[in-house]
N, C-alpha and C positions, 0 to 999 in steps of 0.2 A: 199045501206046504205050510206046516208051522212056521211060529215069525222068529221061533229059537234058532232053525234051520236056514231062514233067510237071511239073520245075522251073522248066523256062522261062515256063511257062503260069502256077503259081502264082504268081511273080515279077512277071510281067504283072498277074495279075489284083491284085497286093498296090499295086502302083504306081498304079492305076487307083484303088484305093480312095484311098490315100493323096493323090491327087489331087485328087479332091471330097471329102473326109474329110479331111484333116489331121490327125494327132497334135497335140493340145492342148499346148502351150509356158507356162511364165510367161513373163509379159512385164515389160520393164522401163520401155519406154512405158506415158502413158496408154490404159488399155483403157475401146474406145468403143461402149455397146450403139447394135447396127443389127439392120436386119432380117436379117441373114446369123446373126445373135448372139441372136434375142428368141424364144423361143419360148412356145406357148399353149396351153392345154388348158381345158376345163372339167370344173371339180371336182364334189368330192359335189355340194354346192348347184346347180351349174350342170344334174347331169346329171338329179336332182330335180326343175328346175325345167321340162326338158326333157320328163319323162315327164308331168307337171302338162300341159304344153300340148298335148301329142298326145291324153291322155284327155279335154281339153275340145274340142279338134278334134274326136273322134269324138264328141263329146256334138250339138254342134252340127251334124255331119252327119247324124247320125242323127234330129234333133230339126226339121232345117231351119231352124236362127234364125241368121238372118243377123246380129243381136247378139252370137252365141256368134263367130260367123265374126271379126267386128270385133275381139273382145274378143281370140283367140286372135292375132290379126295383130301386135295391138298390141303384145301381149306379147314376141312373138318380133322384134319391131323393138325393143322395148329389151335384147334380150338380145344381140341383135347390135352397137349403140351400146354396148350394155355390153361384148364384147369390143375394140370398135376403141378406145374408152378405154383399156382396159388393158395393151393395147401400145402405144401413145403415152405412158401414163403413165412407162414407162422408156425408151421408144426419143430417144435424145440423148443418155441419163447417159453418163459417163464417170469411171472409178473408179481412180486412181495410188495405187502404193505410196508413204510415205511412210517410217516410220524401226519400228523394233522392238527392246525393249532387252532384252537380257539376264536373263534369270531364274534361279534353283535346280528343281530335279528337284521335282516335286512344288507348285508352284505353277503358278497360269494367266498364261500368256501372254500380251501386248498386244499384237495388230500394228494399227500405225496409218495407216489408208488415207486418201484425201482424194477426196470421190466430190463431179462437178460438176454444177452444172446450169445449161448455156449459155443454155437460151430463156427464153423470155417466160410460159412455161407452170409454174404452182406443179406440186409432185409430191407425191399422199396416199397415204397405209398404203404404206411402202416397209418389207422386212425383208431385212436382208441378216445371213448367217450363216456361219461355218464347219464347225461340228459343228448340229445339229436341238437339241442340249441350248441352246444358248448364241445364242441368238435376238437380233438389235437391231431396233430398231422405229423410224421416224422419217418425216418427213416434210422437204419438202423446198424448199425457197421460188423464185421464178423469178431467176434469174442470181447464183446462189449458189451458196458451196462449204462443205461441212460434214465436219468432221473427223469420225473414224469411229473406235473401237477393239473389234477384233474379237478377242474373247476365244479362247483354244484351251489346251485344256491340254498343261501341261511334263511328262510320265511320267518321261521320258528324260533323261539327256544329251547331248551334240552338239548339233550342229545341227539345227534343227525350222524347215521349210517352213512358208510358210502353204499349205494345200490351196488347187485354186480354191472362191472363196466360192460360194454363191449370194444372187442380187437377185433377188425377187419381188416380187409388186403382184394384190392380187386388187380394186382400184378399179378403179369406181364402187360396183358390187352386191355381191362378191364372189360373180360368177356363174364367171367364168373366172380361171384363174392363168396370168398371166405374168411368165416368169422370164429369167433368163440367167445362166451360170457362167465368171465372169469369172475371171483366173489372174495375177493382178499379184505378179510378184518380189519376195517379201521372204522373209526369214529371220532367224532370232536364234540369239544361243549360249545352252545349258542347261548351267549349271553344276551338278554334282554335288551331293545335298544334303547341306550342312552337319554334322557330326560335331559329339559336344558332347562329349567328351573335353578336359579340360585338355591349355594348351600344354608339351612335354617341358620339361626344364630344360636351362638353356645347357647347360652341364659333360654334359649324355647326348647331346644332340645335335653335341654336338661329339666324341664319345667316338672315332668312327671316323675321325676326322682328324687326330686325334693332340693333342698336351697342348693347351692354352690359352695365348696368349699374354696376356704381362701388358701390363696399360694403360700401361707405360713404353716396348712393344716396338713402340708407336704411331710413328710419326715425320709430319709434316706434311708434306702435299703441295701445299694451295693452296684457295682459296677460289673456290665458285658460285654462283651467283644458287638463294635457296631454291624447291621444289617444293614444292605441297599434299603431305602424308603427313611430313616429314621431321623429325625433332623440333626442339624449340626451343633442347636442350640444349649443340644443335652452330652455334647462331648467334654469329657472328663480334660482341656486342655494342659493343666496343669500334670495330670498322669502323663500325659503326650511328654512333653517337657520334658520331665522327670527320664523318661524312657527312650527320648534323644530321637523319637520317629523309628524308634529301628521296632517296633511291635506293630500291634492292630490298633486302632483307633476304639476307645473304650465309653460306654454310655453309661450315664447316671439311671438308675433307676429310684422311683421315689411310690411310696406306698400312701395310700388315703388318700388317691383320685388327683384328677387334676382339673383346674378350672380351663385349660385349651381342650377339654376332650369335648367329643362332640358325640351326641349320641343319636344315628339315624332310624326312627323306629316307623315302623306299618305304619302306627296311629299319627304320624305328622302328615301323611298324603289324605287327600281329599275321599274322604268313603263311599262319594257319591260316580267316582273315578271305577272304572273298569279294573280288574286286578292287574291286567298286562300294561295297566297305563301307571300304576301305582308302581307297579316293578321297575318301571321306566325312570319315572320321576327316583328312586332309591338308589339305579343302577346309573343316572348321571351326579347324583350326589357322593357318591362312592369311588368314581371317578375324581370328582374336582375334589376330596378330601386326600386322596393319593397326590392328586399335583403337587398337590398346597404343602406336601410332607406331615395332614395335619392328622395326629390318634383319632380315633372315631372307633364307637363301639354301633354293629349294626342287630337290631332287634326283627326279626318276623313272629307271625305266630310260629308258636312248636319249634322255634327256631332262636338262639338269642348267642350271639356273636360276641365276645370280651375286645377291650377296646386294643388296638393296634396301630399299628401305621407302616408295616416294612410289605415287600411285595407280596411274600408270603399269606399275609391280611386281607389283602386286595383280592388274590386269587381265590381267598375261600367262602370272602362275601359275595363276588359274583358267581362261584359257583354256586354257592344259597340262594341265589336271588335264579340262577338260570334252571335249578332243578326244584322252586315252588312249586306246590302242587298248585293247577290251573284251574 
């Protein structure tokens, strides 16, 4: 066989799979269990209960008692009522992504999914999970929707996927497990964790840019409607006044720098530091500059931040700081 004819063949036979097989996607529709999606197995107990009925089988064949006959039929009718239970128990959910916020390295995750139940039918011992550690447990009422927050843990930085979950149900008996591994779209950013290093002082963090300007070297530029974060100390009070409190609260802006600004850059962390520790030490300075209400401009490489202080600042320095390359 030529290796033209071997490729072509694996090719084929790869297509084919992928045909009745599909590569599993998140989705960013609701995800709807079916029977294409439910699958079932009987468990330890199930298979237990399995060898139980075959050694009374053979007790009763051996014995001739048509009691035993009865008794073994019966059983094996509830064990089968027990599995078509248990695919009905989830077959109709439907499970959407819903939102997931942001965390630090070293804390667990929240993603929050919104799983439905269209019919007429309640739904008992439902567990849906992402990791086997981190287990929810609930149940489920008929034509009801019930928020969900599935726990996963932050190791890392970046962005963290939720994996596909799994939904299982081992109702009525807990003779058989039926499950499905749904893959609903979400994600969140990990930010770096926090550094507990005090903030540098203006006058170092300004070292590499040359002198300080003095607070005379300020000139006016004009007045904005205030943002959460921005201090109080730059409210235009006299415009307040003037406007009797019945507007927005209005902010001074002033052009040619300011000597409170602070400027957090790569080169103030230790270079002898790990990069993820250097991240660290930036991503609690970037912090306590938010507390403090105080402007701060943040520098990386390939990366350089203009100075700010409302949340909007905050969010986009630790997302720089949480999507560094590693």
């Amino acid at each position: 066989m030529q290796p033209g004819q071997a490729n072509t063949r694996t090719a084929g036979a790869q297509a084919y799979w992928r045909r009745f097989f599909p590569a599993a996607q998140p989705q960013l529709a609701p995800c709807a269990l079916s029977r294409r999606t439910i699958y079932i197995l009987p468990n330890r107990s199930g298979l237990l209960f399995a060898v139980v009925l075959l050694t009374l089988l053979i007790g009763a064949i051996n014995y001739n008692l048509a009691l035993g006959h009865a008794l073994v039929f019966l059983l094996a009718a509830l064990g089968l009522v027990s599995m078509v239970h248990a695919f009905r128990n989830l077959h109709g959910l439907t499970l959407a992504p819903q939102r997931a916020t942001p965390v630090f390295a070293g804390d667990t995750a929240q993603f929050e999914l919104a799983i439905d139940n269209p019919t007429s039918r309640p739904r008992y011992a439902l567990r849906l999970w992402a990791t086997p550690e981190l287990p929810l447990e609930f149940a489920l009422a008929a034509q009801h929707r019930q928020t969900l927050q599935v726990a996963l843990p932050a190791s890392r930085r970046g962005w963290l996927e939720l994996p596909r979950v799994r939904l299982e149900s081992r109702y009525p008996l807990g003779l058989f497990t039926a499950w499905s591994r749904p893959w609903p779209a979400l994600r969140l950013l990990v930010y770096p964790r926090p550094g507990d290093l005090p903030l540098p002082a203006v006058s170092a963090s300004h070292a590499a840019t040359g002198p300080l300007p003095s607070a005379g070297d300020e000139d006016f530029s004009g007045l904005r409607e205030r943002q959460p974060g921005d201090p109080l100390r730059h409210v235009d009070w006299k415009a307040e006044a003037r406007n009797s409190g019945s507007g927005p609260l209005l902010i001074k802006e002033f052009s040619g720098g300011s000597a409170n600004e602070l400027l957090l850059d790569w080169a103030q962390t230790d270079p002898q530091l790990t990069t993820e520790e250097r991240l660290s030490i930036l991503c609690g300075w970037v912090l306590q500059a938010s507390q403090a209400q105080q402007r701060f401009a943040l520098h990386l490489p390939g990366c350089a931040l203009p100075a700010g202080s409302d949340e909007s600042h905050r969010l986009r320095c630790l997302e720089a700081l949480a999507l560094f390359p590693a």
